[in-house]
C-alpha positions as CSV (number, residue, x, y, z in Angstrom):
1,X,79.3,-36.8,8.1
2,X,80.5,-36.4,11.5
3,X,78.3,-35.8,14.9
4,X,79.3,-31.9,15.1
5,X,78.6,-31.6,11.4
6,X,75.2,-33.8,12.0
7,X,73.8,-31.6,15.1
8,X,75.1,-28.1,13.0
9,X,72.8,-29.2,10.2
10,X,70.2,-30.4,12.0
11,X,70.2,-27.0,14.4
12,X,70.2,-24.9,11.1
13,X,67.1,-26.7,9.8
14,X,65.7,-26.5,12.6
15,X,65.8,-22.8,12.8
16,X,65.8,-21.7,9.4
17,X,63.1,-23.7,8.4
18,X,60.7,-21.3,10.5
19,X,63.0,-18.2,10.4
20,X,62.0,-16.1,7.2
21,X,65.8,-16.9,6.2
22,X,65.6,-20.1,3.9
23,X,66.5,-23.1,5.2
24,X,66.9,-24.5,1.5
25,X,69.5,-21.7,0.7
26,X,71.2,-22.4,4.0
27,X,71.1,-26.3,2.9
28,X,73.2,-25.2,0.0
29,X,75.0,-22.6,1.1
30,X,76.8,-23.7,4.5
31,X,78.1,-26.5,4.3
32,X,80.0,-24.8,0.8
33,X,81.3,-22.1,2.8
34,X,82.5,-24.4,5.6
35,X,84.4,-26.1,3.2
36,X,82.6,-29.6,4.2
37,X,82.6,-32.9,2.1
38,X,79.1,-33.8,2.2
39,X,77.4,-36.1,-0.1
40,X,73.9,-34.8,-0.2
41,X,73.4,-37.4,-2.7
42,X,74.4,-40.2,-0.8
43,X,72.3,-42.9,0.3
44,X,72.4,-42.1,3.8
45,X,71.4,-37.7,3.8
46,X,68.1,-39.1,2.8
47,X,66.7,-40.6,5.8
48,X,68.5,-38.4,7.6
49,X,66.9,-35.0,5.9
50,X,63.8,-37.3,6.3
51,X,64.1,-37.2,10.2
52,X,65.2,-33.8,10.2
53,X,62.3,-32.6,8.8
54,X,60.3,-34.8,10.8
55,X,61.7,-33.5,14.0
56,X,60.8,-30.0,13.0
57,X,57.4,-30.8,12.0
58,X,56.8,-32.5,15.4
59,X,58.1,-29.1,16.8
60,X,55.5,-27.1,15.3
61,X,52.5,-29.8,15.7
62,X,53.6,-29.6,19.1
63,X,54.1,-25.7,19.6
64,X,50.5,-25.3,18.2
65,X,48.5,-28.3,19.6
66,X,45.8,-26.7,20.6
67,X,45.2,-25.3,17.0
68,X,45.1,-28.6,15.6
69,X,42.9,-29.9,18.4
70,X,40.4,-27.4,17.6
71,X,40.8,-27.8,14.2
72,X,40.2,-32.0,14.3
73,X,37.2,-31.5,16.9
74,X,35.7,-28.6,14.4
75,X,35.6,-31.6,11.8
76,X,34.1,-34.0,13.6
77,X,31.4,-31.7,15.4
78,X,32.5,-30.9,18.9
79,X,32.0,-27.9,20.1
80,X,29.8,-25.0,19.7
81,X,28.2,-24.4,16.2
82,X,30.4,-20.8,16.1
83,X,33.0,-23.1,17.3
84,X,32.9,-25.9,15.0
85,X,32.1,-23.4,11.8
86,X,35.2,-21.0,12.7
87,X,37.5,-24.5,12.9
88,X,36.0,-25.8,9.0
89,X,36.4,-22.5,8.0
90,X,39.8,-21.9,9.0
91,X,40.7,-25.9,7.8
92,X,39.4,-24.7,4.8
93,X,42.1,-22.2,4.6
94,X,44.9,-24.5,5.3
95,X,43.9,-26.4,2.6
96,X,43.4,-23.6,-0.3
97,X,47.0,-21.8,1.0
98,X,48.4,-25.5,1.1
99,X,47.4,-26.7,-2.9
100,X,49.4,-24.6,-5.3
101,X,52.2,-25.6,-2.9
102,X,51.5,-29.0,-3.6
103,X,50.7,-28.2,-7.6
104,X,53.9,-26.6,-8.1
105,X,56.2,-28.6,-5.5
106,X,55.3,-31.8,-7.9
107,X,55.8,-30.0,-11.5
108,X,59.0,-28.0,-10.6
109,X,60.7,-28.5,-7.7
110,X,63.3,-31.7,-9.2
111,X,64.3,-28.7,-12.3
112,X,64.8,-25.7,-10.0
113,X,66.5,-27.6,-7.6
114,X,69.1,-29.0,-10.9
115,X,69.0,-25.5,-11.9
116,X,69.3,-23.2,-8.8
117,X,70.7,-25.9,-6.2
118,X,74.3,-24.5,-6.2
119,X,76.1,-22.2,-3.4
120,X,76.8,-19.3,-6.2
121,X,73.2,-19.3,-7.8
122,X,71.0,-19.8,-3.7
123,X,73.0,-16.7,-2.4
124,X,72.4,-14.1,-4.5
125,X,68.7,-15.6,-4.0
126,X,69.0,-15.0,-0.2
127,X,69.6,-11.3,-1.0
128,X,66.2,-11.4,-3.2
129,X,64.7,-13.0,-0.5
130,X,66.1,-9.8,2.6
131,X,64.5,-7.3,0.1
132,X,61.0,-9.1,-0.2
133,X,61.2,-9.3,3.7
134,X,62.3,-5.5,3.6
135,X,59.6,-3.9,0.8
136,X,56.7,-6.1,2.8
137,X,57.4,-4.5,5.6
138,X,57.5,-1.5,3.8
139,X,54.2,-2.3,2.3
140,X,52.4,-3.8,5.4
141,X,51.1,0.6,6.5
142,X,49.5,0.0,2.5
143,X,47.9,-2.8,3.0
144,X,46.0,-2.1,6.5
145,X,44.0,0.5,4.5
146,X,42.2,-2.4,3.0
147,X,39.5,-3.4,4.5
148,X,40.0,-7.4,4.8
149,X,40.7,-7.4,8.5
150,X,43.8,-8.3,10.4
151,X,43.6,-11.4,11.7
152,X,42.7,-15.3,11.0
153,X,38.9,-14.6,11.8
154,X,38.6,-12.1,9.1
155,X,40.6,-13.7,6.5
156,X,39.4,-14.6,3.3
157,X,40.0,-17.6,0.5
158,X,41.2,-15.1,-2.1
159,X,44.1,-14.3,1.0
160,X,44.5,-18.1,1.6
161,X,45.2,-18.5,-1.9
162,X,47.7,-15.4,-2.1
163,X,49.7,-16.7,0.5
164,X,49.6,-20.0,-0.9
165,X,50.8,-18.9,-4.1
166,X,53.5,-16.8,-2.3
167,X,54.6,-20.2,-0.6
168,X,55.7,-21.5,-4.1
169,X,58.7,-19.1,-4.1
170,X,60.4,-21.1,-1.5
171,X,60.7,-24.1,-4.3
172,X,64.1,-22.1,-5.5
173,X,67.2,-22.2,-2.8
174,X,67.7,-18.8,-1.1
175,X,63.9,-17.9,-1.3
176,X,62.1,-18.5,2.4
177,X,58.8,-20.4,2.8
178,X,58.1,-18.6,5.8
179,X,59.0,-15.4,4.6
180,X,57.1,-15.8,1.5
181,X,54.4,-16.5,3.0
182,X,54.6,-13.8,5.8
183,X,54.9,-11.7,3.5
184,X,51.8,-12.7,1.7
185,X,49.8,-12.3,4.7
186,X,51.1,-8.8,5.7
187,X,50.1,-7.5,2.0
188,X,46.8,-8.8,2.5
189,X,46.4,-6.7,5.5
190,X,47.0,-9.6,8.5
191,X,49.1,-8.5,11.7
192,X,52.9,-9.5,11.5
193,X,51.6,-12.0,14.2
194,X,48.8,-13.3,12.8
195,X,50.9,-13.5,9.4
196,X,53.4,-15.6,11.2
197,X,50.7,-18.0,12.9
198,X,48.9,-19.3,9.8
199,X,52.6,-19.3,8.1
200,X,53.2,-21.9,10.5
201,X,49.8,-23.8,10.7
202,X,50.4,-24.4,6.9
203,X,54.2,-25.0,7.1
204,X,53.2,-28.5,9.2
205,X,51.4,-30.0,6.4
206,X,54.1,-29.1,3.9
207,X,57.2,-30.1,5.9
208,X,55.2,-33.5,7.1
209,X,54.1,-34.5,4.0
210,X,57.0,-33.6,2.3
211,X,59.0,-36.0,4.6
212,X,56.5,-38.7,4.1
213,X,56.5,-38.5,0.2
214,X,60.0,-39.4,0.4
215,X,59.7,-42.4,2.4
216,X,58.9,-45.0,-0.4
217,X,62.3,-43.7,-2.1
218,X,64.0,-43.5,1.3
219,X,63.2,-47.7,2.3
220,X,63.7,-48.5,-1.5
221,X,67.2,-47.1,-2.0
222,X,70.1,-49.2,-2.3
223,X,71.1,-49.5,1.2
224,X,67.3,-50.0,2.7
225,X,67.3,-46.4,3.6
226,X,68.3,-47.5,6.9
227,X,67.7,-44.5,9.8
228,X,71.1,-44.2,11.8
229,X,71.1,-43.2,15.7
230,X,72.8,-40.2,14.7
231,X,69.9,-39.0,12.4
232,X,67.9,-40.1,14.9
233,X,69.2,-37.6,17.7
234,X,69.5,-34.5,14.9
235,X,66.3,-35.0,14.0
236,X,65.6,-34.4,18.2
237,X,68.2,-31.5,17.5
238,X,66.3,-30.2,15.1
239,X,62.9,-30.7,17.1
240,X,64.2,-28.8,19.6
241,X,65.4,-25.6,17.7
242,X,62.4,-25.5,16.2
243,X,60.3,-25.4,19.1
244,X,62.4,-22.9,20.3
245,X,62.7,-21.2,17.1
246,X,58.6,-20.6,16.8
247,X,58.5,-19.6,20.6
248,X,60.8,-16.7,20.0
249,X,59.4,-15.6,16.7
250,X,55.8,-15.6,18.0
251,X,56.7,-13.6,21.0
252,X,58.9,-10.9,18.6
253,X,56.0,-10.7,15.8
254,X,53.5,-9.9,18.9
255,X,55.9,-7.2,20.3
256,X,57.4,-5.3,16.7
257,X,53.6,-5.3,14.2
258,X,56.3,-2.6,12.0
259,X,59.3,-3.5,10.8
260,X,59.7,-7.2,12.6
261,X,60.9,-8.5,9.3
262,X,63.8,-6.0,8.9
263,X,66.2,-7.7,10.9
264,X,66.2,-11.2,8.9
265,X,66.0,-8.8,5.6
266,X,69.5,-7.5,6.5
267,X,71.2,-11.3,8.3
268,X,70.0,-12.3,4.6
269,X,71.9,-9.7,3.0
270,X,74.9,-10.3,4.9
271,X,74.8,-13.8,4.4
272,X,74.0,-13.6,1.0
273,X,77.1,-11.1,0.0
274,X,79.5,-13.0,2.5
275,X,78.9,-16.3,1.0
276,X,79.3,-14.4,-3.1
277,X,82.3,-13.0,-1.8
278,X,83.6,-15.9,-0.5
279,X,82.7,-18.3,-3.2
280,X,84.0,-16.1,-5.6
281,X,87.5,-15.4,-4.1
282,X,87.5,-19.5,-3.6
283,X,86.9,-20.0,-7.2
């Protein structure tokens, strides 16, 4: 892999991985429409994804420190008692929206990935994924009826759990985390902003620990799973799109409450039938 191939992977995780676009689909897709030789099986993409992923988690750690500072003092007892009950009771949260992730990531993420992880089967999953985005916009004037609230204060487990089960989706190549789990949110009557913060409050756990559960393979692959300078400075590549990435889309989700989704419904349509067509003809 070369250094303009390196940074143009590491800028697309960065970015996609927050963007309700799929940054597992793009994983499969690009690179096959590009026309690149990459051996995503080789002994080196591992630590590499590794620090990618790591670089991105950073980003969002970062972007929302003063979440997870509240969060940690809430668990320890500083602060008010209205402070520290709001902080367990959105940690709580996090961790019921963050299990069937972890449930279903372990039983079937190794046989979708053999099943789904080719260019021709993630795109037309990318156009599944623009009309979820679409329809929950669509759906989000539905769901304010309800009466759960729309923001984190007034959220509920049964919600937590929703969106955590929405999450799961993103286990097949094409399907968004973010967007999945936006999505969620909206139906359950959040704001597209709110929707978008606890999407990525309990992306960090997920992309962290994902990263860290592959470092035993990583160290005990056949080369040492040694980290290269050039992972090294994508995964500050991808950092940095990231952090960018979650500043812009928390500024557009506070600014468009209707139809913000629309937009990365129709890139994933376009994506999705450029790559089919492409593929196709190159078959």
């Amino acid at each position: 892999m070369s250094w303009l191939q390196a940074f143009i992977v590491a800028a697309l995780q960065g970015a996609s991985e927050l963007f309700p676009v799929s940054s597992l689909g793009h994983a499969v897709i690009f690179p096959a429409l590009l026309g690149w030789d990459m051996d995503q099986s080789g002994p080196s993409f591992l630590p590499f994804l590794v620090v990618l992923h790591v670089g991105t988690a950073a980003a969002l750690l970062l972007y929302f420190w003063r979440d997870w500072v509240g969060l940690a003092s809430a668990l320890i007892g500083i602060g008010s008692p209205e402070a520290c009950a709001a902080g367990r009771r959105l940690t709580g949260l996090i961790l019921i929206a963050t299990i069937p992730a972890v449930i279903f990531g372990f039983a079937l993420e190794k046989p979708l990935r053999h099943l789904f992880g080719t260019p021709l089967v993630a795109a037309p999953f990318l156009i599944v994924n623009g009309f979820i985005l679409f329809f929950g916009d669509r759906l989000r004037r539905a769901a304010l009826n309800r009466a759960d609230g729309s923001d984190l204060q007034q959220m509920g487990w049964r919600d937590a759990l929703i969106v955590g089960l929405c999450q799961c989706g993103a286990l097949i190549p094409g399907i968004s985390r973010s967007g999945a789990t936006m999505v969620g949110g909206l139906l359950r009557g959040l704001h597209h902003e709110a929707a978008a913060h606890f999407s990525f409050l309990i992306a960090t756990p997920i992309i962290l620990g994902a990263a860290v559960l592959e470092i035993p393979r990583m160290l005990h692959g056949p080369d040492g799973g040694g980290i290269t300078e050039l992972a090294l400075l994508s995964g500050l590549v991808a950092g940095i799109v990231a952090f960018v990435s979650v500043w812009f889309l928390m500024r557009h989700f506070k600014k468009h409450d209707f139809q913000a989704l629309a937009p990365f419904a129709y890139y994933c349509w376009a994506i999705g039938i450029l790559a089919l067509g492409v593929l196709a003809l190159g078959r």
